[in-house]
N, C-alpha and C positions, 0 to 999 in steps of 0.2 A: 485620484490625485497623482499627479506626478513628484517623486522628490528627488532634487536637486543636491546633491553634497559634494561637497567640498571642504579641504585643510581651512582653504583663506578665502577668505572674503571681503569687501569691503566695509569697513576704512584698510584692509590689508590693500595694497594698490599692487598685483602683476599680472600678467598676462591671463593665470590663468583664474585669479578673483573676478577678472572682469569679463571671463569667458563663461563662468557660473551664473555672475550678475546679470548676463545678457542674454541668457536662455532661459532664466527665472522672471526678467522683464518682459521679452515679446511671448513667451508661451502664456504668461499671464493677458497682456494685448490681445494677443488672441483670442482670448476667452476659452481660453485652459484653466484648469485649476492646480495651482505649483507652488509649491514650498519648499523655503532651501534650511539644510540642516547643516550646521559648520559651526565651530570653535565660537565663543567668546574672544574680543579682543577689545580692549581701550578705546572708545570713543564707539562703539557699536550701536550707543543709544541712538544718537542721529541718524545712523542710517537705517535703523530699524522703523522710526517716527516718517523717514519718508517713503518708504518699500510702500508699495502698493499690493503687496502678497507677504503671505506669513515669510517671517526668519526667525525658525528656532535656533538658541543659542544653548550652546553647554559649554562647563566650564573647562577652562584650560590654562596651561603655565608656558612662560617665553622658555624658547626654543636658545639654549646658551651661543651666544657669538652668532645669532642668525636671527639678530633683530631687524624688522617687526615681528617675526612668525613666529608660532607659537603650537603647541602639541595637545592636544584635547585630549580630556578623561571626564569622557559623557556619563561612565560609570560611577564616579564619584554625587551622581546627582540621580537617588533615588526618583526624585518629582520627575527630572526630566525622562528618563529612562520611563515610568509612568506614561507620561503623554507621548513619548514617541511610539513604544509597543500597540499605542490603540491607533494610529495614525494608519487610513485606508487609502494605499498607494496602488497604484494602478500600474508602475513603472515605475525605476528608480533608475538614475542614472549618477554616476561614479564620476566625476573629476580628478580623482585621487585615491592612490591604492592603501592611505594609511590606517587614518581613526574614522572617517567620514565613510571610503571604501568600505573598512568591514561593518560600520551600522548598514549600509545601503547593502549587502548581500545576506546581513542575520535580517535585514525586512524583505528580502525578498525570499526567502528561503523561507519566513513565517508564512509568508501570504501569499507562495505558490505566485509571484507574480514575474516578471523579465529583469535582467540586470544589463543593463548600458556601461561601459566604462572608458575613456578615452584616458587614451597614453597621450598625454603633454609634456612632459621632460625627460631630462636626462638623468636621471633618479644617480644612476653610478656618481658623477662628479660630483652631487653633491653629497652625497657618503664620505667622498673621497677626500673630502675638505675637512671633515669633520673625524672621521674614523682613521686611525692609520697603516689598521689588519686588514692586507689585504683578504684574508679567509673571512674576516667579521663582512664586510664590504661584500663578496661572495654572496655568502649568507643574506645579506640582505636582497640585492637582488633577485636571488631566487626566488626570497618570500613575496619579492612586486610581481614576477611571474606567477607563481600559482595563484594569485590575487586575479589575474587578466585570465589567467585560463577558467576562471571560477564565471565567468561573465557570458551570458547569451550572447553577449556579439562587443566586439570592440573595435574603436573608431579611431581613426588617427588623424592630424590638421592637413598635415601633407603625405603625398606616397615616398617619400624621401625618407619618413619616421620611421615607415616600417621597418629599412636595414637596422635601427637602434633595436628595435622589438626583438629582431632577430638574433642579434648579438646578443641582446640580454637573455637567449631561452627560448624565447618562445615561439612556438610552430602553429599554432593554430589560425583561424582566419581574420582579416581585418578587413576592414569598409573606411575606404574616402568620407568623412566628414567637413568638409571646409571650416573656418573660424571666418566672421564679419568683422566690423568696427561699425562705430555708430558714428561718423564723421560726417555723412556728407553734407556738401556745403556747393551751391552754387559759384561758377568760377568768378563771378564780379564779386561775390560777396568775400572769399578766397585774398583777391586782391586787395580791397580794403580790409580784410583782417591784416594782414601780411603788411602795409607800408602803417598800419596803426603799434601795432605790436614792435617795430623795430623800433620806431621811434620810441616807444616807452621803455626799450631795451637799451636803450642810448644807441642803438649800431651807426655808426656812419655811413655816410650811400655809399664807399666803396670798400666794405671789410663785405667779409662772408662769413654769411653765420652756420655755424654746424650743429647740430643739435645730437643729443645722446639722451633717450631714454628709455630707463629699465633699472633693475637693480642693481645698487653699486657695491658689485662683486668682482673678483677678481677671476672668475669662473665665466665675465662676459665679455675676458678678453679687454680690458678700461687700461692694462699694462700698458698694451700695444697703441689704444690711440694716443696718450700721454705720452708716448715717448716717439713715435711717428710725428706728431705737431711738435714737440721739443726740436724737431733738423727743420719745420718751416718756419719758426717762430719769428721771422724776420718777414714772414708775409701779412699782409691784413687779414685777419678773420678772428674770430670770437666762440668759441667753443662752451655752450650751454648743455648743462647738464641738470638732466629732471630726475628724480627719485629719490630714494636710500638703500640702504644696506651697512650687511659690518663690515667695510673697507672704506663707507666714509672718512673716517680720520686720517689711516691710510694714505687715502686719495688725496686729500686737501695739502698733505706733506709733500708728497709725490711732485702736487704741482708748482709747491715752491720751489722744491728739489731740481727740477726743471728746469725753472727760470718762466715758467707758466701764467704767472701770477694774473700778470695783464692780459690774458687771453681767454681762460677760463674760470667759469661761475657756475658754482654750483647752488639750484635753485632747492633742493632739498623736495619732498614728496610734493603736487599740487592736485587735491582730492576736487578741484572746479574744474569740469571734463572742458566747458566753454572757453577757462582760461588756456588750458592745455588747449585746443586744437587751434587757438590763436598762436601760441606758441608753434607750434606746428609748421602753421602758413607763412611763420615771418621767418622759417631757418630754409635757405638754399638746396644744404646738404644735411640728410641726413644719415650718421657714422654709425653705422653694427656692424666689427669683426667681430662677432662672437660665433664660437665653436660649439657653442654650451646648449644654444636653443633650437627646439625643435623645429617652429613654426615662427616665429617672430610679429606676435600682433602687431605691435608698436611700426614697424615694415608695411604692413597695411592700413596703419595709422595715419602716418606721414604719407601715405602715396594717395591717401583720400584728400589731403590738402594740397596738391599737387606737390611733395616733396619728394625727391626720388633717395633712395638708400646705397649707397658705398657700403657690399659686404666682401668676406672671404670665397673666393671659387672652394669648390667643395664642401663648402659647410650647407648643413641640411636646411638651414634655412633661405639661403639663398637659391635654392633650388628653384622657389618661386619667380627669380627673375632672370630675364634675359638683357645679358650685359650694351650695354648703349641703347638698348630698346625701353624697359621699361623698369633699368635700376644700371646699377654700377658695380664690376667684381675687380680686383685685385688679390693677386698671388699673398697667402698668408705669411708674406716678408715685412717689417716695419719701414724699410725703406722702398720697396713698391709700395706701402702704402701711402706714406706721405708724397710721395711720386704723383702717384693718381691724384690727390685731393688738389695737388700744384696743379696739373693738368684741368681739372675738372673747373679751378677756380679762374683760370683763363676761358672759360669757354660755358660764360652763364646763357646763352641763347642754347646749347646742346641741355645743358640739366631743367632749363623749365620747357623743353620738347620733352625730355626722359619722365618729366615729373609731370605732365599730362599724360602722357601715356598708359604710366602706372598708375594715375586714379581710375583709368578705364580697366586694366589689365589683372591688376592685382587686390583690388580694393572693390570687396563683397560688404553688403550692407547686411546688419543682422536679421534684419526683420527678411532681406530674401533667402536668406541661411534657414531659419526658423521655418518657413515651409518646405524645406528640405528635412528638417530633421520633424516635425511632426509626421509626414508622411512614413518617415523610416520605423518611428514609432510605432507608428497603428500595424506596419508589414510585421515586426517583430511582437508586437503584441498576439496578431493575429498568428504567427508562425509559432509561440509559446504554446498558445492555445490549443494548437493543431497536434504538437508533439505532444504535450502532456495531456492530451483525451487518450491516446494509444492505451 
């Protein structure tokens, strides 16, 4: 059996809940055997009655000012702790270096078996949000480092991650993993999503619509778009926002504060992946300056609807695209960036060329991911085996 762990999962909706969810779904399609081990959270019975492969739950307590998420003490649950110690894992692979990391290294250390672990964030910032010692902050990091050095092999979404790996500590070796999306969609069908969904969005044929999703944090950089749109706000367009976090209220001030009111709408979490990639198909642009993330699913979300993405040069995630080819960069200034979005909303025959491109270029289907990484599987299974007979 393979287990799968992770902090969050779904109903928890980010990047990287639905990066767990979708190697716990096709490895299962496959006709693997996979169970994901992660946190209890509010509403988990639903998606527990639809999984199609086990999801043990342990219990856990909200994470303060960093709602939905929330901190597991699998300990506090004799029974579960029970059923997990008998649980015959073949491989375990880590999502996260925290509560879910070290069960997934005390069963592999039980059962002599391989540990997989993939660095997906930027663990320091969001310390940094929370913590105000810099030395406590320190401390922590370190402890995510000896966590990845503890790991048979670890895997990063893009080679861009690695300089974070670095900065943080750590020296040992890492492996290109890609992350997928599950979006694809024929391009006629694309098109009738896209003039169905604006219209139910009210858009007029000549506003542009921008779309932002992810969590609303102040850590994904949501400053900079709200106050870049504040100096066009005298242009047509409509600025849709999908998710949550603790800067919701924040944000909804923010954009009265603005003068924002009539321009953006915040749509709050949408757990219907169908609505969401409708949504998707019917925004123009879609807006990531964030500095925060490593890989940017949601970047290869919208590029599978043909939406192409406005991000920061430099930031690790835009690493993945090449500017007018097959996404959009501007210099991390709030007025270069509303600049470009002026520029770009003059010139809708360049963004749906950028925004076919990118469905070709940057936008991996998981199920072709998934035989990429079962393969990588069986080499490190097979290379555990090899070293631990010595």
């Amino acid at each position: 059996m393979i287990g799968i762990f992770n902090d969050n999962f779904p109903p928890i909706l980010d990047g990287v809940a639905l990066t767990a969810q979708n190697y716990a779904y096709w490895l299962h399609e496959k006709g693997h055997d996979v169970s994901v081990i992660t946190p209890y959270a509010p509403g988990a019975e639903e998606v527990l009655k639809a999984a199609e492969y086990p999801v043990y739950r342990f219990p856990s307590v909200p994470i303060p000012f960093r709602h939905p998420y929330r901190y597991g003490v699998p300990f506090v649950s004799p029974s579960f702790m029970r059923q997990f110690h008998k649980m015959p894992f073949e491989l375990v692979h880590a999502h996260c270096p925290f509560t879910t990391g070290d069960l997934a290294y005390s069963a592999a250390q039980k059962q002599g078996i391989p540990m997989v672990a993939t660095f997906h964030s930027k663990y320091r910032q969001d310390f940094e949000h929370n913590v105000k010692s810099k030395m406590i902050v320190d401390w922590m990091v370190r402890h995510i480092i000896r966590f990845f050095e503890k790991a048979d092999e670890v895997w990063i979404p893009l080679p861009a991650v690695e300089e974070t790996l670095r900065e943080y500590g750590y020296k040992g070796h890492v492996e290109v993993v890609e992350n997928g999306n599950d979006f694809y969609t024929p391009t006629a069908k694309i098109e009738a999503m896209r003039a169905e969904m604006r219209e139910e969005l009210g858009l007029l044929p000549n506003e542009t619509m921008l779309l932002f999703v992810g969590q609303h944090i102040w850590e994904k950089n949501i400053g900079m778009i709200l106050d870049a749109l504040a100096l066009i706000k005298d242009k047509p367009f409509q600025l849709f926002m999908v998710g949550t976090g603790y800067a919701v209220r924040e944000i909804r001030h923010r954009v009265k504060q603005l003068g924002l009111a009539h321009h953006v709408t915040l749509l709050g979490n949408i757990h219907d992946r169908e609505r969401l990639k409708r949504i998707y198909a019917a925004a123009d642009l879609f807006i990531f300056p964030s500095l925060y993330d490593t890989c940017g699913l949601v970047v290869r979300e919208a590029a599978a609807m043909h939406t192409p993405s406005l991000m920061l040069s430099g930031s690790t995630a835009a690493t993945a695209v090449n500017d007018g080819v097959d996404g959009f960069l501007s210099p991390n200034d709030t007025e270069e960036y509303a600049r470009r979005i002026i520029s770009l909303m003059e010139k809708p025959e360049l963004i749906a060329r950028v925004g076919l491109k990118a469905s070709k270029t940057i936008s991996r289907s998981w199920e072709n991911v998934m035989d990429e990484v079962v393969l990588r599987y069986r080499d490190i299974q097979e290379s555990y085996k090899f070293k631990h007979a010595k």
